[in-house]
C-alpha positions in Angstrom: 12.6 9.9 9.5 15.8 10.5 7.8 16.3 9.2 4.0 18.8 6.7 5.3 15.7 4.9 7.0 13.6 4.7 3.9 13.8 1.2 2.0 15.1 1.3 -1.4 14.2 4.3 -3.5 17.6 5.5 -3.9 17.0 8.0 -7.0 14.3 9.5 -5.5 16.5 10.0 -2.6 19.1 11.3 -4.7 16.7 13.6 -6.6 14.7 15.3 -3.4 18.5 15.7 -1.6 19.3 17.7 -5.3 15.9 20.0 -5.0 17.2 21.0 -1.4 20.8 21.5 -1.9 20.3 23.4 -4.8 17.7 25.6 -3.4 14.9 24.5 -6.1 12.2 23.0 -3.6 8.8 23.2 -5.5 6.4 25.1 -3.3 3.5 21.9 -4.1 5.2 18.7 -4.8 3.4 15.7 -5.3 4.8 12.2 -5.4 2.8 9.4 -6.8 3.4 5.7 -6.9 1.5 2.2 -5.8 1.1 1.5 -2.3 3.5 0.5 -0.3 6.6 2.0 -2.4 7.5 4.1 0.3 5.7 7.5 -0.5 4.7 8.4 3.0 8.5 7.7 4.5 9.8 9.9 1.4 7.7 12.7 2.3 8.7 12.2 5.8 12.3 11.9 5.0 12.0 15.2 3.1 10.5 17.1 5.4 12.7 16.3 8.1 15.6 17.2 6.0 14.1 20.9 5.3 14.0 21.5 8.8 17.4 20.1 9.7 19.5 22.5 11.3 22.6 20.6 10.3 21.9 19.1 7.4 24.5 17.2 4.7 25.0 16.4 1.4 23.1 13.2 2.0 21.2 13.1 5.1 19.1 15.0 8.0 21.6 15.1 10.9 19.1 13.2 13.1 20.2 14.9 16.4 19.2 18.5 16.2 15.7 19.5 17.9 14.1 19.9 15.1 15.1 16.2 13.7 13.8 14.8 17.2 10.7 16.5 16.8 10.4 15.1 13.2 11.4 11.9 13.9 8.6 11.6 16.7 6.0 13.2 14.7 5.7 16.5 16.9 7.4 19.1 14.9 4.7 22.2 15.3 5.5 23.2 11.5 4.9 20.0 10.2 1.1 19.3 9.5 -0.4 16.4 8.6 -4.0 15.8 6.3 -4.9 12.1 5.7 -8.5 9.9 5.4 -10.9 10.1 7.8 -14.0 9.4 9.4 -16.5 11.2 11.9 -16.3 10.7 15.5 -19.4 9.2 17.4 -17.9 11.3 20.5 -17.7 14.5 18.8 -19.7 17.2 17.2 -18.4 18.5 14.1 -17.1 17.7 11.5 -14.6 15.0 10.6 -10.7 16.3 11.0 -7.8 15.3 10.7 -6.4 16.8 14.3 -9.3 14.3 15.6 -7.1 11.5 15.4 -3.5 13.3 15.7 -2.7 10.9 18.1 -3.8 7.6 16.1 -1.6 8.5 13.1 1.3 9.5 14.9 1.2 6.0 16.4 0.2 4.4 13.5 3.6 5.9 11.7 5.6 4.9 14.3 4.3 1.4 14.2 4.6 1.3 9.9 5.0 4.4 7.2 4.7 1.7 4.6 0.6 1.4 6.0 -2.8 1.1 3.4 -5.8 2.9 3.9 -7.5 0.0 5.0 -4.8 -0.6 7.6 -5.5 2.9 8.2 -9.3 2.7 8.7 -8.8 -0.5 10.8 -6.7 1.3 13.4 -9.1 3.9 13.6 -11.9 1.8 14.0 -13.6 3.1 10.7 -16.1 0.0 10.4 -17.5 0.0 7.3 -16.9 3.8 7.1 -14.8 5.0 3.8 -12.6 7.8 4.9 -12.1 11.2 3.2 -10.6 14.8 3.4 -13.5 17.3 3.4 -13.8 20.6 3.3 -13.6 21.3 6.7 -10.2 20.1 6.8 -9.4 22.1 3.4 -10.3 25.0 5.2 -8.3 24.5 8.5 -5.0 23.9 5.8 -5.3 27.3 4.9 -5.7 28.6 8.2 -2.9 26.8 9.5 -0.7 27.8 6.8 -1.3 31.6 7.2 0.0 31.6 11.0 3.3 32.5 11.4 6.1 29.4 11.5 6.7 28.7 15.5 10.7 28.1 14.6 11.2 30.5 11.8 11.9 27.3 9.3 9.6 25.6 6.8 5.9 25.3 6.7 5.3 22.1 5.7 1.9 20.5 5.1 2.0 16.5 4.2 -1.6 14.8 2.7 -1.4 11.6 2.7 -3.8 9.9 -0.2 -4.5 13.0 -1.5 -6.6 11.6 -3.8 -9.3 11.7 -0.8 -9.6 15.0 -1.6 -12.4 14.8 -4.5 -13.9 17.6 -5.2 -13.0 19.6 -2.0 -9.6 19.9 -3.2 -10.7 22.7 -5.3 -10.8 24.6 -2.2 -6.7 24.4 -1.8 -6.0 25.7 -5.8 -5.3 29.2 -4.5 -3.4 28.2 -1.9 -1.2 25.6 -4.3 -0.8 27.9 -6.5 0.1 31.3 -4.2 1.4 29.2 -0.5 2.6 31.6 2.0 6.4 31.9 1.8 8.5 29.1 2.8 5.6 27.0 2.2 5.7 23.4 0.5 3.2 21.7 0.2 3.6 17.4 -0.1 1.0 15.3 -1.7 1.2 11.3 -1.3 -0.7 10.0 -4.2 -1.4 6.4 -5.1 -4.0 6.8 -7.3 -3.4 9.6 -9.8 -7.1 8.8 -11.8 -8.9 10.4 -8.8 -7.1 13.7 -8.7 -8.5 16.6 -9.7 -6.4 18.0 -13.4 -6.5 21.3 -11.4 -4.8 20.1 -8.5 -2.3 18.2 -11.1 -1.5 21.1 -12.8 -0.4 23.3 -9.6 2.0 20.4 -8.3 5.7 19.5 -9.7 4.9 15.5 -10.0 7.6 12.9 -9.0 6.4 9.6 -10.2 8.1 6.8 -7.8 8.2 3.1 -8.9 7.6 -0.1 -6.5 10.3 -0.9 -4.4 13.0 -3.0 -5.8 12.7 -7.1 -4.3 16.4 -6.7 -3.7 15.6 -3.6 -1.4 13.0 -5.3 0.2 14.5 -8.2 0.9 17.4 -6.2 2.4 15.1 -4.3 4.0 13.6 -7.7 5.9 16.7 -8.7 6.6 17.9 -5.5 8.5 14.8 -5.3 10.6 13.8 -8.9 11.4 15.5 -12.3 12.5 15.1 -13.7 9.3 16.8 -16.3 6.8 17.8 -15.5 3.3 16.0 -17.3 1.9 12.6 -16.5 3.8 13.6 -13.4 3.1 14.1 -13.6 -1.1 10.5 -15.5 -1.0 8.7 -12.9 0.7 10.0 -10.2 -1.3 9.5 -11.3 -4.5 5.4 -12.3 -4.1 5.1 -8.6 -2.1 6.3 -7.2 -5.7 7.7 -3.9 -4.3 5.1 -3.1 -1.8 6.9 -3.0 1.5 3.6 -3.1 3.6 3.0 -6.9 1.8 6.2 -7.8 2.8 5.5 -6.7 6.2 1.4 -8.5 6.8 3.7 -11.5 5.5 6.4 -11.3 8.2 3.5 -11.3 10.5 0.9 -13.9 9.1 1.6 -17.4 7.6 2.7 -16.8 4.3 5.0 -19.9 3.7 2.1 -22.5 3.0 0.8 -20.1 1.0 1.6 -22.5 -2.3 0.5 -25.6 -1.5 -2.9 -24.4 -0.4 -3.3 -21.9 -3.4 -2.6 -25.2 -5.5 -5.4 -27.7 -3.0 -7.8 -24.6 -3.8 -7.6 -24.5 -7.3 -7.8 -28.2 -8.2 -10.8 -28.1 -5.7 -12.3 -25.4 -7.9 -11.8 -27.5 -10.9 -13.2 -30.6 -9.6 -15.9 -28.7 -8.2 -17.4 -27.7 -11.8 -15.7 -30.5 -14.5 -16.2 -33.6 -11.9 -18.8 -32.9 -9.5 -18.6 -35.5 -7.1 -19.8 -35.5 -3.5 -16.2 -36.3 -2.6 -14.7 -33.4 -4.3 -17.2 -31.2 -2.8 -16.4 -32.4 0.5 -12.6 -31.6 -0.3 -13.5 -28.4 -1.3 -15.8 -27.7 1.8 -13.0 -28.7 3.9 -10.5 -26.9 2.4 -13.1 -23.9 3.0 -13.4 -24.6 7.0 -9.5 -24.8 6.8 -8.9 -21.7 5.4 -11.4 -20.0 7.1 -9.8 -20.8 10.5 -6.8 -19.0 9.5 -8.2 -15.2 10.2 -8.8 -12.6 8.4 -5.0 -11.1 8.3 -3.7 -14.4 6.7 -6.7 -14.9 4.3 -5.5 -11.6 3.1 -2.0 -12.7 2.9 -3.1 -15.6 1.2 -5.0 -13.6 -1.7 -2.2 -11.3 -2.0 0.0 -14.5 -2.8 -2.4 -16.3 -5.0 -2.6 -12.8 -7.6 1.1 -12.7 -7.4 1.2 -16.5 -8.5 -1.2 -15.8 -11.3 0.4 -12.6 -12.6 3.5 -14.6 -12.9 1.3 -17.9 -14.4 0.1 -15.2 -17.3 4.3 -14.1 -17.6 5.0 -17.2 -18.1 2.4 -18.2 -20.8 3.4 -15.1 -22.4 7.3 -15.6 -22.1 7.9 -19.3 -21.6 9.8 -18.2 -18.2 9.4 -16.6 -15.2 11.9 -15.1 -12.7 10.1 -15.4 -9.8 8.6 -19.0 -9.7 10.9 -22.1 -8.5 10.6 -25.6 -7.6 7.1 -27.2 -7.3 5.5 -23.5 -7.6 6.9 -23.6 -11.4 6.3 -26.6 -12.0 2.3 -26.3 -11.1 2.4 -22.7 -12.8 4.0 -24.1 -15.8 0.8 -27.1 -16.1 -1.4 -24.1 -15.6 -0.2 -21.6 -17.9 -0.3 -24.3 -20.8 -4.0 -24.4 -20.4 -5.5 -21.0 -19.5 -6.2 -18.3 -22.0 -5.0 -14.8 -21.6 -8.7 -13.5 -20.8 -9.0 -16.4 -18.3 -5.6 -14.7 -16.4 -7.8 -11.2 -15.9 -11.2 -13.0 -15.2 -9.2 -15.1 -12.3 -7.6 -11.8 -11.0 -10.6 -9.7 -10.8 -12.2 -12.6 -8.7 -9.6 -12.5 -6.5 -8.7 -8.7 -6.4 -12.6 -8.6 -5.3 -12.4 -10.9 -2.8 -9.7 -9.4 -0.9 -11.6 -6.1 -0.8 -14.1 -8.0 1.1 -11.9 -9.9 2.9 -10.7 -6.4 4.5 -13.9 -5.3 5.1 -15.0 -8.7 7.1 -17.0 -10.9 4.7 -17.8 -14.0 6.0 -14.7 -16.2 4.5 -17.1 -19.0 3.9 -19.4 -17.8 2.4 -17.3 -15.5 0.5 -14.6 -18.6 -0.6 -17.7 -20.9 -1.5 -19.2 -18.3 -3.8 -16.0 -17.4 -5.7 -14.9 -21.0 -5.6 -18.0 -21.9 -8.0 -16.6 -18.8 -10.2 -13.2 -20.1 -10.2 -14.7 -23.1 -11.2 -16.7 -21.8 -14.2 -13.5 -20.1 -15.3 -11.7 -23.6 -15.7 -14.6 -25.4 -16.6 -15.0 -23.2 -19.7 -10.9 -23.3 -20.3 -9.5 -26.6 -19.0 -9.7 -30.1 -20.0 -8.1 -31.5 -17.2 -6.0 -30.7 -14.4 -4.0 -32.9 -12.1 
């Protein structure tokens, strides 16, 4: 992956291209942002551009051999450490060369991917994913052989954070690499890393992705309109893999069903009627017809809407919202209390966690219904 491919980001860009050209690569580098910024296709970007042979000012050339092993994932100094889970068809322990395969077609099918996303096109189940200390182990052993083209070692871990504990295993090997050694840790989560591991990385701390980028982004992949475009990117709020699960989902009825759901909710607890349950129940069997990718897609859109609902109580404007959504938001943010913004989002955060781990949406959307429902019923006097 050259840096030209990688969406917005452009001082980053400018700043790796500057530790390479001036010869000032940090021998553990670790770059840390929210997911979907772009991390991963950095990292990729960068070390393709080490082991250019014909590198520019600006850019990997993209042609040598070296570039067209990068770019297909192959290069036999590159090494990649990410999540994951133990085999049912293997003895052992879990690996990361298990699933060589799996990754490099996940990254050539999205570098902007989750770790769910990861996990579900491994199969994972209910399994969490992590990096043990097998795989600790086989990182140093790797990176004491000898480079097969006399060019960088370079050892990516994505989520590094996956680590734990284990990744006290690595300090000596952070802090003293073998030469022409760098090390690249993809973080999103910087809470979870060890302070020792912290301390023996130079930290580049990369922000979401601009809505302009993605938007442009969009455009140059997809056969898109402007203005679907503009609307996806501002409710993915930087994160590139959003913007993508909206291309592919139904994301542009998004609004009037987040507004059915919520007067449901309210009707549900301040006027309990067996008509308004119904309307809720059907909304429920609606909703729950539209899969588990969209109910995602749908969650993701309803905490953008009330993130910008608690900007604009807070402000009096918002520079996201238009048309109907603004007007509904505006009605709503008159009425709710900053605690009740927080309160709605956890609700929600949570059920999307459960979403991706395939709750039953009825049952799940019925349950935290009843809690929206106490949330307005303790805030609201009325809603239309």
């Amino acid at each position: 992956m050259k840096f030209s491919d990688v969406i917005g980001q452009s001082e980053i860009k400018t700043k790796l291209i500057g530790m390479v050209q001036s010869g000032k690569i940090p021998h553990a580098l670790m770059l840390m942002g929210p997911e979907g910024n772009g991390n991963l296709a950095l990292a990729l970007a960068l070390a393709q551009y080490l082991q250019c042979e014909n590198k520019t000012p600006t850019d990997a050339c993209g042609t040598c051999p070296s570039c067209l092993r990068n770019q297909k994932f192959i290069h036999p100094d590159v090494h990649f450490t990410f999540p994951v889970v133990k085999r049912e068809d293997k003895k052992g322990p879990a690996v990361s060369a298990d699933y060589i395969s799996e990754w490099r077609s996940a990254l050539e099918s999205n570098v902007y991917m989750s770790y769910n996303d990861w996990l579900q096109s491994i199969v994972a189940e209910n399994k969490q994913g992590n990096i043990s200390a097998d795989e600790c182990r086989q990182i140093i052993h790797q990176l004491s052989l000898k480079t097969y083209e006399n060019s960088y070692k370079i050892q990516i871990i994505w989520l590094a954070e996956y680590l734990g504990h284990e990744g006290n295993i690595l300090l000596k090997v952070l802090e003293e690499p073998p030469p022409d050694t760098v090390f690249i840790l993809v973080v999103e989560n910087s809470e979870l890393m060890l302070n020792t591991i912290l301390s023996r990385t130079q930290i580049i701390k990369t922000p979401p992705i601009a809505d302009a980028d993605v938007q442009e982004g969009l455009l140059s992949r997809f056969e898109l309109d402007e203005g679907s475009a503009r609307r996806i990117a501002r409710i993915a709020d930087g994160n590139m893999n959003a913007a993508l699960d909206m291309m592919s989902g139904e994301e542009g009825t998004n609004d009037k069903r987040l507004h059915q759901w919520l007067v449901c909710c309210f009707n549900l607890k301040m006027k309990p009627t067996s008509a308004n349950t119904k309307n809720l129940l059907d909304w429920i069997e609606e909703t729950a017809k539209t899969g588990r990718e969209n109910q995602k897609i749908f969650l993701k859109y309803a905490m953008f809407f009330l993130r910008e609902c608690s900007l604009l109580s807070h402000t009096g404007h918002s520079q996201k919202l238009e048309g109907e959504e603004l007007k509904f938001a505006t009605g709503l943010s008159g009425r709710l209390q900053p605690d009740s913004y927080e309160a709605l989002l956890k609700i929600l955060s949570r059920m999307h966690y459960y979403i991706e781990r395939n709750a039953n949406p009825k049952i799940l959307f019925m349950s935290n219904s009843i809690r929206i429902g106490g949330v307005f019923a303790g805030e609201l006097a009325e809603m239309e």
